[in-house]
Biopython code that builds the backbone (N, CA, C, O; Angstrom):
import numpy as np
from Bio.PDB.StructureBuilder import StructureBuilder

atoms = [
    (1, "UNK", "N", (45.598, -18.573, -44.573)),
    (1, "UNK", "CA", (44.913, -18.180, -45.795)),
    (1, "UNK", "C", (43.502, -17.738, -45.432)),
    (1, "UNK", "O", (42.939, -18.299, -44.493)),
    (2, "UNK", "N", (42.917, -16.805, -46.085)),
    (2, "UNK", "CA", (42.065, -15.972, -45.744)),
    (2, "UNK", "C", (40.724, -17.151, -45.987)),
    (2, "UNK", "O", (40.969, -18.252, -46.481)),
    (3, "UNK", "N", (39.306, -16.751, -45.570)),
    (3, "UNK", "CA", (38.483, -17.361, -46.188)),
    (3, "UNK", "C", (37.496, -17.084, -47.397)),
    (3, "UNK", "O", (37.023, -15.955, -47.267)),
    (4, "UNK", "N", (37.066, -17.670, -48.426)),
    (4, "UNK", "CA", (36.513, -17.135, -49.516)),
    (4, "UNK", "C", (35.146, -16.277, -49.056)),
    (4, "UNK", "O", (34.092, -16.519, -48.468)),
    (5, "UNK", "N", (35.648, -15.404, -49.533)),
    (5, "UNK", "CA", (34.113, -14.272, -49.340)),
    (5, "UNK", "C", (32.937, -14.813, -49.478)),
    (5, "UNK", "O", (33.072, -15.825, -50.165)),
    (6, "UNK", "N", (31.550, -14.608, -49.090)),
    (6, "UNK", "CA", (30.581, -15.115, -49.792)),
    (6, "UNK", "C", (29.575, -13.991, -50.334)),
    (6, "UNK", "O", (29.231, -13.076, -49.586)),
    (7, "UNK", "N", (29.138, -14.077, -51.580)),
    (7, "UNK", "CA", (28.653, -13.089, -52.108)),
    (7, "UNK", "C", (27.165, -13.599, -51.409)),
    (7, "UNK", "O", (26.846, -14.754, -51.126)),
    (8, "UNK", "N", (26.060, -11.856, -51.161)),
    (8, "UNK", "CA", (25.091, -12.408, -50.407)),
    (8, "UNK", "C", (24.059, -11.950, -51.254)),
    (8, "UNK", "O", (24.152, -10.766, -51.578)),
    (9, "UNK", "N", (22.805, -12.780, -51.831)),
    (9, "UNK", "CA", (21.724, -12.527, -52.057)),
    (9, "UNK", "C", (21.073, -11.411, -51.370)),
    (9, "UNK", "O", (21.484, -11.071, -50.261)),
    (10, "UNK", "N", (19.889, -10.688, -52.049)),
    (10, "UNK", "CA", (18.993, -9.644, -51.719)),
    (10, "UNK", "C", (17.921, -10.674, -50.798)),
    (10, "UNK", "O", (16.853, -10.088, -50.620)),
    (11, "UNK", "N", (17.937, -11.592, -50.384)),
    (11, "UNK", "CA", (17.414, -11.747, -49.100)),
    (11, "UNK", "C", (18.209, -12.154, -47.682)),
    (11, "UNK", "O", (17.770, -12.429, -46.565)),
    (12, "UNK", "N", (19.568, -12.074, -48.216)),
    (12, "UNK", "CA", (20.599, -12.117, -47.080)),
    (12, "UNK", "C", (21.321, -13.582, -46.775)),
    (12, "UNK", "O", (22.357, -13.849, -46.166)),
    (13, "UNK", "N", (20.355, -14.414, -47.446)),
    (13, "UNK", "CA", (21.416, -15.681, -47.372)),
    (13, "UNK", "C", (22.379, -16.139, -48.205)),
    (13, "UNK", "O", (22.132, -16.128, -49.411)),
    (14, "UNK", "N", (23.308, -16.495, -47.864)),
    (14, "UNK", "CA", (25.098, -16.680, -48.684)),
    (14, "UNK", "C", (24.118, -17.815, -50.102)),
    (14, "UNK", "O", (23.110, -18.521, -50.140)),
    (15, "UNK", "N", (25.054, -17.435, -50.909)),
    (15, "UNK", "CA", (24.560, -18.272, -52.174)),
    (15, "UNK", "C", (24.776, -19.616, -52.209)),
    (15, "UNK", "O", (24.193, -20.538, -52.779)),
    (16, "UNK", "N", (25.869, -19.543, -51.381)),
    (16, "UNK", "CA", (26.243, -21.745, -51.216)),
    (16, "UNK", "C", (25.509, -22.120, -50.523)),
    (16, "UNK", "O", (25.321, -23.308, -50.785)),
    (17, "UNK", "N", (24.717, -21.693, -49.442)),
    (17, "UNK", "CA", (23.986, -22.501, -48.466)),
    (17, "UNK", "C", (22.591, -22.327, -48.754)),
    (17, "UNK", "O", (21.897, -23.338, -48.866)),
    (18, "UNK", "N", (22.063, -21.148, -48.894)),
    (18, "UNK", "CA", (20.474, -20.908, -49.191)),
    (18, "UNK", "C", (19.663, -21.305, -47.632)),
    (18, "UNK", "O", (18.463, -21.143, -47.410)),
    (19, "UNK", "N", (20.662, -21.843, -46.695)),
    (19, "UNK", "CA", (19.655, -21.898, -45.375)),
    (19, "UNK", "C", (18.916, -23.466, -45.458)),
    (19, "UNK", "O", (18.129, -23.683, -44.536)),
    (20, "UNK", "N", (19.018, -24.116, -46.051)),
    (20, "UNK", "CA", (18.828, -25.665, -46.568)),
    (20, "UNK", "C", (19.045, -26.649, -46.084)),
    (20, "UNK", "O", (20.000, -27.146, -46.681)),
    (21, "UNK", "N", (18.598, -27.487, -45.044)),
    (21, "UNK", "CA", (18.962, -28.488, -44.994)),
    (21, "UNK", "C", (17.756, -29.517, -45.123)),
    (21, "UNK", "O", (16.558, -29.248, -45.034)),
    (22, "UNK", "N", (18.364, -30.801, -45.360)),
    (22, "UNK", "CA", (17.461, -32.257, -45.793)),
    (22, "UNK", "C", (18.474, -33.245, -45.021)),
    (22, "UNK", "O", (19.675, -33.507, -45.069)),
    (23, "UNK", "N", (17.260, -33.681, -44.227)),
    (23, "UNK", "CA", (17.623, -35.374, -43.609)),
    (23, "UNK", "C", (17.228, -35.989, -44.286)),
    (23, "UNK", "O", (16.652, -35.570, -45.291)),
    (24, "UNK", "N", (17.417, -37.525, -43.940)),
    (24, "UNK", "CA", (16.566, -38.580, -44.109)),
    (24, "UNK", "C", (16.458, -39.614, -42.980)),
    (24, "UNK", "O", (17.426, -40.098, -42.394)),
    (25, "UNK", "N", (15.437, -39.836, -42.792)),
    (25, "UNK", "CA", (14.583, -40.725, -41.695)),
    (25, "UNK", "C", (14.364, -42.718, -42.294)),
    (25, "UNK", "O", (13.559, -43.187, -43.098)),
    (26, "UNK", "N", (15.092, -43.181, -41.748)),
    (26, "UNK", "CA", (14.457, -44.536, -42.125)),
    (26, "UNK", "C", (13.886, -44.917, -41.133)),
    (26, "UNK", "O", (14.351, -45.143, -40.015)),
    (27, "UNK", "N", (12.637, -45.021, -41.587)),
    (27, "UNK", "CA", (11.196, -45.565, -40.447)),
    (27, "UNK", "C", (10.509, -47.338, -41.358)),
    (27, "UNK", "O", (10.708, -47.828, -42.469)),
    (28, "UNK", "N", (9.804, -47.710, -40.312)),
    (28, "UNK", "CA", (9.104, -48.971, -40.900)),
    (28, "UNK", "C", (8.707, -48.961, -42.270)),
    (28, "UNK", "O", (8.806, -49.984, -42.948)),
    (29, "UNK", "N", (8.075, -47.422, -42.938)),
    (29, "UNK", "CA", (7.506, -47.113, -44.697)),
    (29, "UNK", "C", (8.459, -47.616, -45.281)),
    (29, "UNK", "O", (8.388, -48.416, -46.214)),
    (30, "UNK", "N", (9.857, -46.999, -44.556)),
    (30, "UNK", "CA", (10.637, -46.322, -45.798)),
    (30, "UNK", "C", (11.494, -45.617, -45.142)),
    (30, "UNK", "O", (12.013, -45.840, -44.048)),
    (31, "UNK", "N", (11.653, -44.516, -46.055)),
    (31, "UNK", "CA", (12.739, -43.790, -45.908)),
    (31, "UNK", "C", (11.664, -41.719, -45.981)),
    (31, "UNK", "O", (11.106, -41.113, -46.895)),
    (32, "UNK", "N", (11.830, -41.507, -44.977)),
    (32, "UNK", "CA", (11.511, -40.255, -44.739)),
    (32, "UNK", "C", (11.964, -38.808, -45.160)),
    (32, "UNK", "O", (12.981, -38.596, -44.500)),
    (33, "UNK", "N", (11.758, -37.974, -45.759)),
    (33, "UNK", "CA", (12.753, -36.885, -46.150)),
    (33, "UNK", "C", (12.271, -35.344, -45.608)),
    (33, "UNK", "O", (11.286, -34.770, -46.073)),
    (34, "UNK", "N", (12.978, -34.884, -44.739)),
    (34, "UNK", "CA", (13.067, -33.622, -44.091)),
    (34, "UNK", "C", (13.220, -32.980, -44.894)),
    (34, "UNK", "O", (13.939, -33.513, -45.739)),
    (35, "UNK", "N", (12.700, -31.341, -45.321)),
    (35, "UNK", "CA", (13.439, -30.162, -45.681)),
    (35, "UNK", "C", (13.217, -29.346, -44.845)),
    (35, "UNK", "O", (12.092, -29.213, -44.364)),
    (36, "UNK", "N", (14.261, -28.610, -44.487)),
    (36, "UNK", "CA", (14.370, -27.579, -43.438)),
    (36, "UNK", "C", (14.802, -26.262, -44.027)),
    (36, "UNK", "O", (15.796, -26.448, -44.729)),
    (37, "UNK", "N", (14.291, -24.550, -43.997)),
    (37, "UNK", "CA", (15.089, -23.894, -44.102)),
    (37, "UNK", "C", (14.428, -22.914, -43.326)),
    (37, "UNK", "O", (13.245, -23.058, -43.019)),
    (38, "UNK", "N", (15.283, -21.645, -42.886)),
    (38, "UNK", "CA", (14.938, -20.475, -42.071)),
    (38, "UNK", "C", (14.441, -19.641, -42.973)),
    (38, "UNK", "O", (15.216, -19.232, -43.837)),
    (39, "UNK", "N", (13.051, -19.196, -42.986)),
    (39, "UNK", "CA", (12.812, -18.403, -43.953)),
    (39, "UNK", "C", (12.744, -16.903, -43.412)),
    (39, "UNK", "O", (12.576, -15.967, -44.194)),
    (40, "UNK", "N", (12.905, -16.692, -41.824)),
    (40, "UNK", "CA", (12.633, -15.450, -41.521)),
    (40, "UNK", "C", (13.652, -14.883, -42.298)),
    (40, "UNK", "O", (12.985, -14.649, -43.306)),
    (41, "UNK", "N", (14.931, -14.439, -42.601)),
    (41, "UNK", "CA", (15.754, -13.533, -43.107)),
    (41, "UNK", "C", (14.770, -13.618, -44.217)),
    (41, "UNK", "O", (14.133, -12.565, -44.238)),
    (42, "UNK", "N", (14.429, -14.339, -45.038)),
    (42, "UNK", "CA", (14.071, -13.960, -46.545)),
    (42, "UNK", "C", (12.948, -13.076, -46.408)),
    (42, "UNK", "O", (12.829, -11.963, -46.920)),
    (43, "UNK", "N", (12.109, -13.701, -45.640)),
    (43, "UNK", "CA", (10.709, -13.037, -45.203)),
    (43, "UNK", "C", (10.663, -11.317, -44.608)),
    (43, "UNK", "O", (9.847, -10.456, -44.935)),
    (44, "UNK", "N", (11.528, -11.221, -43.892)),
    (44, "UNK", "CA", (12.218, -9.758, -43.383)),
    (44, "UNK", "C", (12.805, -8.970, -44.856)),
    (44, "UNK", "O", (12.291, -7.873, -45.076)),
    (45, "UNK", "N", (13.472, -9.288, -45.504)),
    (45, "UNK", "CA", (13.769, -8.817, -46.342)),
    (45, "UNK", "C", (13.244, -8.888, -47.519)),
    (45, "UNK", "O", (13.873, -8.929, -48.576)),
    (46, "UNK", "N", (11.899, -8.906, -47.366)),
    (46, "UNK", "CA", (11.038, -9.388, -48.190)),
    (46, "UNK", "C", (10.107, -7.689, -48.535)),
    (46, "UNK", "O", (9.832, -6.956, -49.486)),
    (47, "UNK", "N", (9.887, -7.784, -46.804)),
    (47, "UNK", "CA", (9.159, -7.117, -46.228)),
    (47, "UNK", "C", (9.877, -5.537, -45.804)),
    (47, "UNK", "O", (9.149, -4.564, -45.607)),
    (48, "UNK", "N", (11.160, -5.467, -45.717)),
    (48, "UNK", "CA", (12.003, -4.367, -46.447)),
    (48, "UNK", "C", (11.585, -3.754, -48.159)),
    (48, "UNK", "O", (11.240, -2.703, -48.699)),
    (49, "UNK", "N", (11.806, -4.817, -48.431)),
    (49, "UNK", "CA", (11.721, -4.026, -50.089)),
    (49, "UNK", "C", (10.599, -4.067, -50.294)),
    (49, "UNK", "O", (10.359, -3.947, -51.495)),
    (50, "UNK", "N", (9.424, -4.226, -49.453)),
    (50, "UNK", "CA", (7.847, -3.856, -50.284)),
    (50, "UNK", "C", (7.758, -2.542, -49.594)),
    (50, "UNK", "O", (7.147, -1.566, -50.030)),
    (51, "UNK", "N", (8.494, -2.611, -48.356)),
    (51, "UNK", "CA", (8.086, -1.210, -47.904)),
    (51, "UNK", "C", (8.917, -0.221, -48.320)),
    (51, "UNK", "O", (8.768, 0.861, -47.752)),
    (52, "UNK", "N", (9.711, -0.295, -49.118)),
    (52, "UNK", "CA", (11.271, 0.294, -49.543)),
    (52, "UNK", "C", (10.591, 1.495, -50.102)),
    (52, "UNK", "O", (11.268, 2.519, -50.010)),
    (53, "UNK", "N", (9.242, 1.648, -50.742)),
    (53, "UNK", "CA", (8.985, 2.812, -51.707)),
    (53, "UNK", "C", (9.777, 2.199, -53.254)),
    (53, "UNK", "O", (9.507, 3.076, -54.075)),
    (54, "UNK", "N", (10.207, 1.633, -53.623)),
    (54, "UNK", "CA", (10.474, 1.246, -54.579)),
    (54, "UNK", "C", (9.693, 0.261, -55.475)),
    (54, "UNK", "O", (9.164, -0.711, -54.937)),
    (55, "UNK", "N", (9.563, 0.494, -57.123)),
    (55, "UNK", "CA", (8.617, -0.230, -57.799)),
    (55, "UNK", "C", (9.053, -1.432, -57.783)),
    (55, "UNK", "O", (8.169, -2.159, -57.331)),
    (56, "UNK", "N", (10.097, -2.079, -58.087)),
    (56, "UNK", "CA", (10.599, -3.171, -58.077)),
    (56, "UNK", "C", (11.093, -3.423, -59.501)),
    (56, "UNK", "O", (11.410, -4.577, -59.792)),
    (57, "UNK", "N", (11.200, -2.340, -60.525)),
    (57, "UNK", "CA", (11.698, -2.504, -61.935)),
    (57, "UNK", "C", (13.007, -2.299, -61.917)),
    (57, "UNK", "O", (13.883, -1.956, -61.123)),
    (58, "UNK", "N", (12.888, -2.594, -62.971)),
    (58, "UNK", "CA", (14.420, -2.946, -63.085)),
    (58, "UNK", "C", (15.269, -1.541, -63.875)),
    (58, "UNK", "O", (14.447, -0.951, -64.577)),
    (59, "UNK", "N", (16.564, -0.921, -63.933)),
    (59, "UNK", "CA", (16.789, 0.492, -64.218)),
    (59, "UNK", "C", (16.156, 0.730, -65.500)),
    (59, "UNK", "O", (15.618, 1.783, -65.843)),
    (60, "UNK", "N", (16.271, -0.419, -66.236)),
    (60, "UNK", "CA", (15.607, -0.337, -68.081)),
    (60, "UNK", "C", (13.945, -0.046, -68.100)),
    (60, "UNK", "O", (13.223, 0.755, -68.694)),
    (61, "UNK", "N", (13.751, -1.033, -67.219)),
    (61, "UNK", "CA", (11.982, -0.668, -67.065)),
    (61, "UNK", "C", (11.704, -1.918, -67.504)),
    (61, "UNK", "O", (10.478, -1.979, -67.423)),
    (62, "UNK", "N", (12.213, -3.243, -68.038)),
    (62, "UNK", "CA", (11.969, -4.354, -68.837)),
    (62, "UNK", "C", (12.021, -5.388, -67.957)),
    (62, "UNK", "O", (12.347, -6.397, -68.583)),
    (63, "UNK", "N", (11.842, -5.638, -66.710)),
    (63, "UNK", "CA", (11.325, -6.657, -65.861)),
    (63, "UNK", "C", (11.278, -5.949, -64.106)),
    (63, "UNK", "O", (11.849, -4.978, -63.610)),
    (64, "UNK", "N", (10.454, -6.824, -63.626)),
    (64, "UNK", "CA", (9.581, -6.505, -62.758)),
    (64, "UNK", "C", (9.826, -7.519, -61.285)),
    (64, "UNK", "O", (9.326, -8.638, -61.160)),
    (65, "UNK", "N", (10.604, -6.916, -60.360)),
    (65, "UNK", "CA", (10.944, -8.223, -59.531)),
    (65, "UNK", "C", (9.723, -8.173, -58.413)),
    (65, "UNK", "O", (9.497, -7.139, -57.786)),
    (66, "UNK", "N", (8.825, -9.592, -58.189)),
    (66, "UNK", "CA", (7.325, -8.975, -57.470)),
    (66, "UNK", "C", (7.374, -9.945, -56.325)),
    (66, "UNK", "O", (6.633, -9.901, -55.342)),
    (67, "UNK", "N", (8.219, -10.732, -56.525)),
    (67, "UNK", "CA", (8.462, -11.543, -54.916)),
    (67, "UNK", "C", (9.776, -12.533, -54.768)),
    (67, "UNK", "O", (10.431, -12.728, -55.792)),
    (68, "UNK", "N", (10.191, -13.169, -53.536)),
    (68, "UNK", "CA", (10.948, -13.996, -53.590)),
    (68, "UNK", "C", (10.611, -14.842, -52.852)),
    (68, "UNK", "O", (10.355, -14.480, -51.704)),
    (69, "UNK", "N", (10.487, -16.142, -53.157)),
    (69, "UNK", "CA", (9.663, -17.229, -52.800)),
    (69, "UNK", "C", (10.980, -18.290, -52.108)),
    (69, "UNK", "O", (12.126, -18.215, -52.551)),
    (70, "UNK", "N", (10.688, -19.028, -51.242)),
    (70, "UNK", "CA", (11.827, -19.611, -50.738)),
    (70, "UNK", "C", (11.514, -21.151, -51.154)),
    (70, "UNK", "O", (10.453, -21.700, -51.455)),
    (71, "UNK", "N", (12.864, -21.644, -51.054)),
    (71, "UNK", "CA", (12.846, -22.691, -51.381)),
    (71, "UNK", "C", (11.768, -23.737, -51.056)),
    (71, "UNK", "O", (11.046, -24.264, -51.903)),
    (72, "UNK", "N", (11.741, -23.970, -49.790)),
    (72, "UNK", "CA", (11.115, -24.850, -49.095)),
    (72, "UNK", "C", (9.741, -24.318, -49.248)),
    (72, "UNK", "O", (8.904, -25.147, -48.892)),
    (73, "UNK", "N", (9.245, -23.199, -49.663)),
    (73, "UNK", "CA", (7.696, -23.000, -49.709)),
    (73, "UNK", "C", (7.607, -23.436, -51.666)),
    (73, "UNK", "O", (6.651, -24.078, -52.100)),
    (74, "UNK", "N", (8.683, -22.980, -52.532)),
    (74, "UNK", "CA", (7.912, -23.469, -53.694)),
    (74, "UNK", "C", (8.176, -25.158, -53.515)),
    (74, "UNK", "O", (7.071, -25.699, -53.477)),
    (75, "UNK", "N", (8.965, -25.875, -53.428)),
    (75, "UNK", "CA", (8.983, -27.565, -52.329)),
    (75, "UNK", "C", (7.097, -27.560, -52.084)),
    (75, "UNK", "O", (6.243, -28.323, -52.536)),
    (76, "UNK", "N", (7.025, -26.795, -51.513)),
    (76, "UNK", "CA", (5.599, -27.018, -50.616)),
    (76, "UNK", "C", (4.727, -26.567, -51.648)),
    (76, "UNK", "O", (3.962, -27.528, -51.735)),
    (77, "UNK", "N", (4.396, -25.844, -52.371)),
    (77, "UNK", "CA", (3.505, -25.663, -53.503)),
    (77, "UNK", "C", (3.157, -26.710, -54.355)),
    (77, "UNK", "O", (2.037, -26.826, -54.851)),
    (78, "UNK", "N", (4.321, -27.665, -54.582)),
    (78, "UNK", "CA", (4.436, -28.088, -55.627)),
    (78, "UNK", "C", (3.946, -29.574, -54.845)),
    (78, "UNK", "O", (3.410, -30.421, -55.560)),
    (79, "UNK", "N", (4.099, -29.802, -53.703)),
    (79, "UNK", "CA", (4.388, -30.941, -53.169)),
    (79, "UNK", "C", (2.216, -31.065, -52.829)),
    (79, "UNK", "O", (1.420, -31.944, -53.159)),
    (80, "UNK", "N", (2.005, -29.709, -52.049)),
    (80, "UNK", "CA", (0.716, -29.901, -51.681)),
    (80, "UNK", "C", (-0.345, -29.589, -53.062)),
    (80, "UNK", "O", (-1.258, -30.323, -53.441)),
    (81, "UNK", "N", (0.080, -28.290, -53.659)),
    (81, "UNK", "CA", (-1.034, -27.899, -54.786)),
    (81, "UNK", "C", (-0.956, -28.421, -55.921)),
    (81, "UNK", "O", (-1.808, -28.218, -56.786)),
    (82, "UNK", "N", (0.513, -29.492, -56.165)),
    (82, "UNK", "CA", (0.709, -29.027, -57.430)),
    (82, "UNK", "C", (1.275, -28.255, -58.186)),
    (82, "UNK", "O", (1.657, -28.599, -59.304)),
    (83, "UNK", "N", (1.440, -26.969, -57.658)),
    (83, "UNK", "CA", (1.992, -25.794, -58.497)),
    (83, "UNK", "C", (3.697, -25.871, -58.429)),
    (83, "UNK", "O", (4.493, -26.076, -57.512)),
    (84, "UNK", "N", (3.821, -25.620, -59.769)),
    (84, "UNK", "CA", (5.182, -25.231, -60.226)),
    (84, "UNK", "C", (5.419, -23.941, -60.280)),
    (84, "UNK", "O", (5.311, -23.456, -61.406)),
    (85, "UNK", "N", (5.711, -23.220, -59.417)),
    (85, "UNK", "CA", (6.437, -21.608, -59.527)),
    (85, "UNK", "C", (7.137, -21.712, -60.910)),
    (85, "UNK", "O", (6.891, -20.729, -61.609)),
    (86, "UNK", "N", (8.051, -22.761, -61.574)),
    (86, "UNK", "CA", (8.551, -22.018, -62.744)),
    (86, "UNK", "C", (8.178, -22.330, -63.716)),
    (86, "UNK", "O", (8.589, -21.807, -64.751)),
    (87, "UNK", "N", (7.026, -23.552, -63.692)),
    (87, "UNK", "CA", (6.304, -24.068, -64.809)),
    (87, "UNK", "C", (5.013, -22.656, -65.641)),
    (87, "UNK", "O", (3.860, -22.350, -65.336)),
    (88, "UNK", "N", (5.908, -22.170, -66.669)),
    (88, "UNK", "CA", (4.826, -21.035, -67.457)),
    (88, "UNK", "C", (3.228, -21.190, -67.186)),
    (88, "UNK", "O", (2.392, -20.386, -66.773)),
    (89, "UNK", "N", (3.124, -22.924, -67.697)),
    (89, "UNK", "CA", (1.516, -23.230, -67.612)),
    (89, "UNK", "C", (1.089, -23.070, -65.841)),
    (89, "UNK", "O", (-0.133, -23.027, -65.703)),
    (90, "UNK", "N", (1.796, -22.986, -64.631)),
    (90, "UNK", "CA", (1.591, -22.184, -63.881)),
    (90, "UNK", "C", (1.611, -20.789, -63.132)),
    (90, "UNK", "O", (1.934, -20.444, -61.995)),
    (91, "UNK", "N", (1.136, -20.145, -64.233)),
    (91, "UNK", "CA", (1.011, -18.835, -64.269)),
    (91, "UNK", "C", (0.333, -18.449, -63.124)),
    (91, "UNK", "O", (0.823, -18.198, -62.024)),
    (92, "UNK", "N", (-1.128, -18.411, -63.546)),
    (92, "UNK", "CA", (-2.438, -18.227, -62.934)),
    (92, "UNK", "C", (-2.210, -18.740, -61.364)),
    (92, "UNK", "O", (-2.302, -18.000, -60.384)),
    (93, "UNK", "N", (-1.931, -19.990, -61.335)),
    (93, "UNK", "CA", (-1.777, -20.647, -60.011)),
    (93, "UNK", "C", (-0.871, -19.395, -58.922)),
    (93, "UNK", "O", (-1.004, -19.011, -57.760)),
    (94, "UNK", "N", (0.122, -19.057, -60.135)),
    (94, "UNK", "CA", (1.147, -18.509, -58.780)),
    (94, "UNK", "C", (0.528, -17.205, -58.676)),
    (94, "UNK", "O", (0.577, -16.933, -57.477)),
    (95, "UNK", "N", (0.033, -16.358, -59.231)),
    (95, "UNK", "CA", (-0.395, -15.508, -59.103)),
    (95, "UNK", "C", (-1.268, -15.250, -57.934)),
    (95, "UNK", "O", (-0.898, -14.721, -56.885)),
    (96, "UNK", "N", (-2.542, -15.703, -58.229)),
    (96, "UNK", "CA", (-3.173, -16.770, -57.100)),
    (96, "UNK", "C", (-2.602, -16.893, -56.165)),
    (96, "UNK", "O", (-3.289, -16.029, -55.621)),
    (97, "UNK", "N", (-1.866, -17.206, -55.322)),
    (97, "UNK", "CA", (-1.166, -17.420, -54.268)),
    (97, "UNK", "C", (-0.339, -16.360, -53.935)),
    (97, "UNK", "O", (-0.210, -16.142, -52.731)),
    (98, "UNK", "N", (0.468, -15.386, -55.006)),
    (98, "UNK", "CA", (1.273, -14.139, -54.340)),
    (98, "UNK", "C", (0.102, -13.310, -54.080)),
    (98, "UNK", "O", (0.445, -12.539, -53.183)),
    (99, "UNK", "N", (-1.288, -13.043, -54.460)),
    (99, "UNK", "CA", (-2.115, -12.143, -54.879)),
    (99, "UNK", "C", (-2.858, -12.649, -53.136)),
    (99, "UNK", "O", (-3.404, -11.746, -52.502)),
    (100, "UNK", "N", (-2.828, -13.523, -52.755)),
    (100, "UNK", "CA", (-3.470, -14.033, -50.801)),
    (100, "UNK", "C", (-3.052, -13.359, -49.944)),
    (100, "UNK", "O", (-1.948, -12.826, -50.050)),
    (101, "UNK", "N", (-3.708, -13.230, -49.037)),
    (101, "UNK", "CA", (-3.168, -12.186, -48.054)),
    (101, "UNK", "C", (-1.966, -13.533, -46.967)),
    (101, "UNK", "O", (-1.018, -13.263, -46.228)),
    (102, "UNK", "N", (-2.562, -14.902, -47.324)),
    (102, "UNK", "CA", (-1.518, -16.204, -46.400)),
    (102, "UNK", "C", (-0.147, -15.744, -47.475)),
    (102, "UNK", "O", (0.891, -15.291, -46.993)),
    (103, "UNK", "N", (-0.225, -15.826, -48.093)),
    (103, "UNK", "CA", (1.436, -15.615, -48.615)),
    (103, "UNK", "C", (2.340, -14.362, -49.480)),
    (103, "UNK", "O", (3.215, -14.499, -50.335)),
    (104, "UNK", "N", (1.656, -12.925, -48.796)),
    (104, "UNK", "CA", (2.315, -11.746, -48.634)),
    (104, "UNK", "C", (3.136, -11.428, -48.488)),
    (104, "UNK", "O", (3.518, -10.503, -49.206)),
    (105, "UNK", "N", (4.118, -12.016, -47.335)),
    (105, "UNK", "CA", (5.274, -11.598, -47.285)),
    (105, "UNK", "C", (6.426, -12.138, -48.360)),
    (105, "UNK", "O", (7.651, -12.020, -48.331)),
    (106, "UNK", "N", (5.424, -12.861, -49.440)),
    (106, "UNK", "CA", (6.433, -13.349, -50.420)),
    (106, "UNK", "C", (6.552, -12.053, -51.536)),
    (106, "UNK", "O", (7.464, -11.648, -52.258)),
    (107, "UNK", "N", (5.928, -11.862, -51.426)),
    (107, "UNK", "CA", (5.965, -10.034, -52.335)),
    (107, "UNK", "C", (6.828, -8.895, -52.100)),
    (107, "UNK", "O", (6.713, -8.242, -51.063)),
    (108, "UNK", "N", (7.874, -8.545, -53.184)),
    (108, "UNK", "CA", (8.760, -7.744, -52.734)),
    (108, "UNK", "C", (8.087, -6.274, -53.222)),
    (108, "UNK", "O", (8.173, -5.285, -52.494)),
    (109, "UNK", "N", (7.424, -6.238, -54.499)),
    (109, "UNK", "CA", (6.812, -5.016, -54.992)),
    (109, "UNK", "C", (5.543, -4.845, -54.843)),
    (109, "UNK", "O", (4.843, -5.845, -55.005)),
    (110, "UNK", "N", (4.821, -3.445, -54.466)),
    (110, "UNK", "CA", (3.533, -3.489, -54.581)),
    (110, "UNK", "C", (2.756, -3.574, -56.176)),
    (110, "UNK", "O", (3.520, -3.606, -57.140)),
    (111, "UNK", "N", (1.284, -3.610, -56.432)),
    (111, "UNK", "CA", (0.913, -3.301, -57.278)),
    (111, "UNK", "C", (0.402, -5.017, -57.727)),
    (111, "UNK", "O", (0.738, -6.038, -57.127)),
    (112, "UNK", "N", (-0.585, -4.912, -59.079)),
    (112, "UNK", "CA", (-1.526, -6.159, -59.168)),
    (112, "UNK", "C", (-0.471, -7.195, -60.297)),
    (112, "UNK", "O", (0.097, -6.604, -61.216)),
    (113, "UNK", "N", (-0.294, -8.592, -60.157)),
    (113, "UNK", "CA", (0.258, -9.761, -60.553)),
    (113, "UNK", "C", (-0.431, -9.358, -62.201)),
    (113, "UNK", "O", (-0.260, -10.127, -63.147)),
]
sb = StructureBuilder()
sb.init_structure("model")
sb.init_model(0)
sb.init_chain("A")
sb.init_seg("    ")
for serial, (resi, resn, name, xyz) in enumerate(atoms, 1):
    if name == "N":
        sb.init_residue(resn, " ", resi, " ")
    sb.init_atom(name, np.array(xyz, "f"), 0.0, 1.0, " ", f" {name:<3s}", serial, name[0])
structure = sb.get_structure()
């Protein structure tokens, strides 16, 4: 029997896996928690579609795709700044941070947040 296809995201990783993994560490604290993921494919293909010449709208014109943020970095936003990538009241914050020249390659479209 054949194996199930995997349909692939516009940054190239299969949708079941996302590139993800989490240990856990039991040390003298406690209990430790790893997240691991490969972000170069996302980051490469990140960096494809900003250079693509393309706006990043959508065929209607009614949304605007301006980056793709990986797992383990919004994990890390949220973990070091605070910021919630999908929390509305962190708007400003994320902006802020796609708008840095440290986290550029999270930007798939050119043009201002």
């Amino acid at each position: 029997m054949a194996d199930k296809p995997t349909k692939e995201t516009n940054a190239g990783v299969p949708d079941e896996d996302w590139g993800v993994h989490t240990r856990m560490f039991d040390n003298v604290d406690g209990v430790a928690v790893e997240t691991v993921q490969d972000v170069e494919p996302i980051l490469e293909a990140n960096k494809a579609e900003m250079s693509s010449g393309l706006s990043g709208y959508t065929p209607s014109g009614a949304l605007k795709k301006v980056a793709v943020i990986p797992l383990v970095v919004y994990q890390m936003w949220r973990d070091m700044y605070g910021i919630d990538a999908l929390d509305p009241n962190h708007k400003s914050a994320v902006r802020r941070l796609l708008s840095s020249s440290e986290w550029q390659h999270l930007r798939t479209a050119p043009g201002r947040l």
